[in-house]
N, C-alpha and C positions, 0 to 999 in steps of 0.2 A: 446452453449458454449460461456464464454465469454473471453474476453480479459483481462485479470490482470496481473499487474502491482506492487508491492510494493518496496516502496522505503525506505530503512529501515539500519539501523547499526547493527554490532554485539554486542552490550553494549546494546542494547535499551528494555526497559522490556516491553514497549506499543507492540516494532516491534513481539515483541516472539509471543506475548499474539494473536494480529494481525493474524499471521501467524499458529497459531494454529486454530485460529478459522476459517478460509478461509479451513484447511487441514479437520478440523471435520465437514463441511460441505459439502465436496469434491468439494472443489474449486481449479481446478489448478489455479497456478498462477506462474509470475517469478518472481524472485527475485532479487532487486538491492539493493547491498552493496554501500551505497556515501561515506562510511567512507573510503572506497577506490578507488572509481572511482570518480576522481574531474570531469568529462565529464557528470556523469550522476546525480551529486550532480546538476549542471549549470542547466539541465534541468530539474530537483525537481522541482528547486527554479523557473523556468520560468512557467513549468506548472502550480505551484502553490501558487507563492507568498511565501511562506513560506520554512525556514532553517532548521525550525525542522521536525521529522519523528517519527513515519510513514506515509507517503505518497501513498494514491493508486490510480491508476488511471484503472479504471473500466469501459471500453469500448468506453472514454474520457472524464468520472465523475469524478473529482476531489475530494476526500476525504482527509480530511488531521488528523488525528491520531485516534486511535481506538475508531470508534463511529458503534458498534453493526447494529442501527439501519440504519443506511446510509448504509452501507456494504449491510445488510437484501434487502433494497430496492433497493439497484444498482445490485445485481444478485435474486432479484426477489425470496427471500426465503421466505415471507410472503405469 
């Protein structure tokens, strides 16, 4: 089981697309809204350098917006 993480907004078409694919792989994951929690926007940006999202942090793999194949290989779907 692993630890996830995304860090994503309600507008964000990556964050959906993201989050679907995580759900049709059966990946649980939680879910962080920064579009309203300024606390957990702080630590995006600290974990990751980066403002924009989606953000995942995958057992303390930093991913930063929808890239299939990082995903695939931080929960070992290959």
């Amino acid at each position: 089981m692993h630890n996830v993480k995304i860090y994503s907004t309600s507008t964000c078409h990556y964050c959906v697309m993201t989050k679907e694919f995580l759900k049709k792989n059966n990946i649980q994951f939680e879910n962080i809204d920064v579009g309203v929690n300024r606390e957990a926007c702080k630590e995006m940006m600290d974990k990751s350098g980066q403002m924009g999202v989606p953000v995942l942090d995958i057992d303390g793999q930093i991913i930063v917006g929808f890239d299939k194949d990082a995903i695939s290989k931080a929960i070992s779907l290959n």
